[in-house]
C-alpha positions as CSV (number, residue, x, y, z in Angstrom):
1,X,3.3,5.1,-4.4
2,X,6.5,2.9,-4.7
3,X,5.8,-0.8,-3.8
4,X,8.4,-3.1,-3.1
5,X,8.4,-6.6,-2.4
6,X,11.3,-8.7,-1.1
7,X,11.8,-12.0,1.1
8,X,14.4,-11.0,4.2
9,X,16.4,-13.8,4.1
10,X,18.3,-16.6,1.1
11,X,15.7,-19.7,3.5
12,X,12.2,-20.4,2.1
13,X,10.7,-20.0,5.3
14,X,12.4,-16.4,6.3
15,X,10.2,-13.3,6.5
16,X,9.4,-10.7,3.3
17,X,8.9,-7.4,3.7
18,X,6.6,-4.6,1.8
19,X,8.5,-1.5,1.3
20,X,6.1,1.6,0.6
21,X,7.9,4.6,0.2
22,X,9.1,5.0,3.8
23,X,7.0,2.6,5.5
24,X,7.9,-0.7,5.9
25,X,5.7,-3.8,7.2
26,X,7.3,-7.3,7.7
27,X,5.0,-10.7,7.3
28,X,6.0,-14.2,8.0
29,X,5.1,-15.5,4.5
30,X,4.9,-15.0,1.2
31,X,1.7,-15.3,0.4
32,X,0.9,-12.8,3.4
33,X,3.0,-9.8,2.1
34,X,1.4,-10.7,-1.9
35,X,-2.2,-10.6,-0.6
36,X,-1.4,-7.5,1.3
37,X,0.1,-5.8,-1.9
38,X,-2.7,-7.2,-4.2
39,X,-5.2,-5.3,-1.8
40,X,-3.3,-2.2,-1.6
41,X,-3.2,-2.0,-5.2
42,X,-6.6,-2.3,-5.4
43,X,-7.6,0.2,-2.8
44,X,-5.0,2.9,-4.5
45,X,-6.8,1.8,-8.1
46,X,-10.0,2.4,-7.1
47,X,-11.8,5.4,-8.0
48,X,-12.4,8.2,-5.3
49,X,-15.1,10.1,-5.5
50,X,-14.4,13.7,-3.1
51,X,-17.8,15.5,-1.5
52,X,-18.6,17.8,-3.5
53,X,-17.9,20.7,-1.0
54,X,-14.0,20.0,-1.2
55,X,-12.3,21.9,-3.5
56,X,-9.9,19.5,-5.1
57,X,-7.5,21.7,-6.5
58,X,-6.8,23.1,-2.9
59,X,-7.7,20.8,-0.7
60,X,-9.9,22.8,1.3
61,X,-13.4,22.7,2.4
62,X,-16.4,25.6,1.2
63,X,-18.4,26.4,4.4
């Protein structure tokens, strides 16, 4: 997943926005949009463990 991280304005106080691919979600600081991002990173790092009834290389599930 691309991240992307930029203020929306040249003003200390202006918006910054978190690009991720396609979607886009606007805070009012900062420090908002870099906690967001440092939690998203760690939810996409973290490991995921599938059931064991889902074929991973198809993405289907055995019945």
């Amino acid at each position: 997943m691309n991240i992307q991280l930029q203020p929306l304005g040249p003003h200390e106080d202006t918006n910054w926005q978190v690009r991720m691919n396609e979607h886009v979600i606007t805070f009012r600081t900062e420090r908002q949009a870099r906690a967001f991002v440092a939690t998203l990173e760690a939810r996409l790092a973290a490991p995921h463990v599938l059931p064991p009834d889902l074929d991973a290389t198809r993405g289907e599930r055995h019945v």
